[in-house]
C-alpha positions in Angstrom: -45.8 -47.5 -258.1 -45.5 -46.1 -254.6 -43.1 -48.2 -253.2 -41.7 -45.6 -250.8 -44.7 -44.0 -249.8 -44.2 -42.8 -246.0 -40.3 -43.4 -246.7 -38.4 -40.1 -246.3 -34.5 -39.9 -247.8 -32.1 -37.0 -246.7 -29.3 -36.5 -249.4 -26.4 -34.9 -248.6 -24.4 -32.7 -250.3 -22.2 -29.1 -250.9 -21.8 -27.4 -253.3 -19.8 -29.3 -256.4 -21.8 -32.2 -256.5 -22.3 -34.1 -259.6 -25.6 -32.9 -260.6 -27.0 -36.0 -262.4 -26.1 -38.2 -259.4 -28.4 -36.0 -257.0 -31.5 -35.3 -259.8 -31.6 -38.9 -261.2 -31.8 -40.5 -257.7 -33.9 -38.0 -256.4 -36.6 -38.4 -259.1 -36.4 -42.0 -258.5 -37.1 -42.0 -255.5 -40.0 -39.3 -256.1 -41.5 -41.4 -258.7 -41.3 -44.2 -256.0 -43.4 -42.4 -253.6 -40.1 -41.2 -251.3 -40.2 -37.4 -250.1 -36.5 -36.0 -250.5 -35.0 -33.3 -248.4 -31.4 -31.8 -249.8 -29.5 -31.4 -246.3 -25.9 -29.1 -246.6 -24.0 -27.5 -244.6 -24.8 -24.2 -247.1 -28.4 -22.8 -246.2 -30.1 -21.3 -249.2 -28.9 -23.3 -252.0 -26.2 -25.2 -253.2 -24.9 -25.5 -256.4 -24.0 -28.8 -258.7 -21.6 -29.4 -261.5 -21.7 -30.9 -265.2 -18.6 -32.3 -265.5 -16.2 -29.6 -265.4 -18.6 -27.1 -265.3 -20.8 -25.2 -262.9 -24.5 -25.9 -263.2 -27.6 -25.5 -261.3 -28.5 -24.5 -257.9 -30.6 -26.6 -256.2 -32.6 -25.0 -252.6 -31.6 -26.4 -249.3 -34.5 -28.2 -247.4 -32.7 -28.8 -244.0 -29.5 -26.9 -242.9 -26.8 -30.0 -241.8 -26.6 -28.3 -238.3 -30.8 -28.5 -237.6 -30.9 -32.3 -238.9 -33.0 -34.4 -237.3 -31.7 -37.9 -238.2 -34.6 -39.8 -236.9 -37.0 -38.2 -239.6 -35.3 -40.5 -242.3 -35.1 -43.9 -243.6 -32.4 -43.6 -245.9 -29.3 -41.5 -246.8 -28.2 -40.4 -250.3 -24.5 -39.4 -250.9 -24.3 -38.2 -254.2 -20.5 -38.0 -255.9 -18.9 -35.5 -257.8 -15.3 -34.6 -256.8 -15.8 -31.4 -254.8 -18.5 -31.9 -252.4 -17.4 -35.7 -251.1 -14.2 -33.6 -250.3 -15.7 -30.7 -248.5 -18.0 -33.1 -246.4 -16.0 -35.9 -245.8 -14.2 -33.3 -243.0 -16.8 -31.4 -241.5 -17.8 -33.3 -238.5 -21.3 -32.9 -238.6 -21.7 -34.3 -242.4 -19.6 -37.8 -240.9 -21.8 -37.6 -237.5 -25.1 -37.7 -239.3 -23.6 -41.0 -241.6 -22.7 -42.4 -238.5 -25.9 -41.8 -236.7 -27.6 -43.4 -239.8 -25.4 -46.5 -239.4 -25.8 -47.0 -235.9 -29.9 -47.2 -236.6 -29.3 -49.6 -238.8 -30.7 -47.1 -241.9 -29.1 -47.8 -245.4 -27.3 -45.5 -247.0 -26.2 -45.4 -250.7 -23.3 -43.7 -252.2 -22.2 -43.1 -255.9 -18.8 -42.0 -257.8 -16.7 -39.6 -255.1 -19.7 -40.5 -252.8 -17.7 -43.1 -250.7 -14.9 -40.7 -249.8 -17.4 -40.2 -246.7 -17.8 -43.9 -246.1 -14.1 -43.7 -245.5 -13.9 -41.0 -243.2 -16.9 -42.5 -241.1 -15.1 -45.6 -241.0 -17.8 -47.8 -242.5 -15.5 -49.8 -244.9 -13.6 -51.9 -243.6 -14.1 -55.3 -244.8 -17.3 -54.3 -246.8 -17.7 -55.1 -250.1 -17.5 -51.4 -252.3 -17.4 -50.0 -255.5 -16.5 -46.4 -256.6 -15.6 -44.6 -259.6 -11.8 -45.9 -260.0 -10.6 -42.4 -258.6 -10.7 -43.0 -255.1 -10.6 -47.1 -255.4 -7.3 -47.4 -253.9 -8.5 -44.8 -251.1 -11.2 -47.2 -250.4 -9.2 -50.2 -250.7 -6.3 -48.8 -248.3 -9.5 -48.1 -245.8 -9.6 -51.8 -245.8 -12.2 -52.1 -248.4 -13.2 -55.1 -250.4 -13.3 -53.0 -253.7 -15.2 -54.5 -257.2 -15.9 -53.6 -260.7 -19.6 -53.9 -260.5 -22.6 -51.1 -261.6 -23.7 -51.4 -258.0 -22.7 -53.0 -254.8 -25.0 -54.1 -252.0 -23.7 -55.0 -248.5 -24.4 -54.8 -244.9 -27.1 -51.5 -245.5 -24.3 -49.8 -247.9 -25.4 -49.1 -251.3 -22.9 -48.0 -253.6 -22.0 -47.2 -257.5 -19.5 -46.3 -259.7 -20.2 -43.6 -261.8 -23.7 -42.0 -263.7 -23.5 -44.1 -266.5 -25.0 -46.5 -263.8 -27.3 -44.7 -262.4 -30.4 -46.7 -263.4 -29.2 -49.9 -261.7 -27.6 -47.7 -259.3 -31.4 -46.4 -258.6 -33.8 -49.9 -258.9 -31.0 -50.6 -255.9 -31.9 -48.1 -253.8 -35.6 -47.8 -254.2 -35.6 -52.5 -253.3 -33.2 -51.2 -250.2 -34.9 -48.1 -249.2 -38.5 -50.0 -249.5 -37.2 -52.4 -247.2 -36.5 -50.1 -244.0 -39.3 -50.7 -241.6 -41.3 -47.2 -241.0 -40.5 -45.4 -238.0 -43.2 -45.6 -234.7 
């Protein structure tokens, strides 16, 4: 099924990212028809975590500072404890989230994921859901925080943790799919 075909998704991330919350999404998407480009700050490659563990590397397609927002339809923010916090203050990582807002593209974020939600201020009063870590974060952000596998509001796609990453993923290939093409 090539529900994505022509749809391009930038995912963003640094190194500590949870690995099965950027490979499971990312092959969804694929298997959709999307094309996926790893955007980080890092150029080379950037390295993902199991757990508590180092893991794989995974090669950088676009370094954050050449980004070209208007080349995408969709943004993936994939959790994981260490690179939410590394992003979430670098000013280009929250510039590019804003600039995807302010088109109107959706983006989807999962576990630590919305720990940049916050710092582009995209939260308030939206309804959220995180992994409970950072669910008082979100909720002193002004948040509307809830218990749910996925949460679907206003272009923000967002999931708790990887044991719901396949409703987490049917979500963003219906939003994603829905994003007119580009001119």
């Amino acid at each position: 099924m090539e529900k994505l075909k022509n749809k391009r998704i930038a995912i963003l991330v640094a190194d500590g990212f949870e690995e099965i919350e950027l490979s499971s999404p990312k092959e969804a998407l694929e298997n959709a028809g999307a094309k996926t480009d790893i955007i980080s700050p890092a150029s080379g490659k950037v390295r993902s975590k199991d757990g508590d563990e180092w893991s794989k590397d995974y090669p950088v397609d676009v370094v954050l500072k050449n980004v070209e927002e208007n080349k995408y339809d969709g943004l993936l923010l994939p959790g994981g404890v260490l690179s939410p916090d590394k992003l979430r203050t670098n000013k280009s990582a929250i510039a590019l989230i804003n600039a995807f807002w302010e088109r109107n593209k959706p983006i989807a974020a999962i576990c630590h994921g919305p720990q940049l939600l916050i710092n582009a201020d995209l939260v308030r009063d939206k309804k959220i859901t995180s992994v409970t870590a950072i669910q008082v974060d979100l909720i002193n952000a002004g948040a509307k925080w809830e218990d749910s596998e996925v949460v679907i509001d206003d272009g923000l796609i967002t999931s708790r943790t990887p044991d719901d990453l396949p409703a987490f993923n049917q979500a963003i290939i219906k939003v994603f799919s829905a994003v007119r093409n580009k001119v």
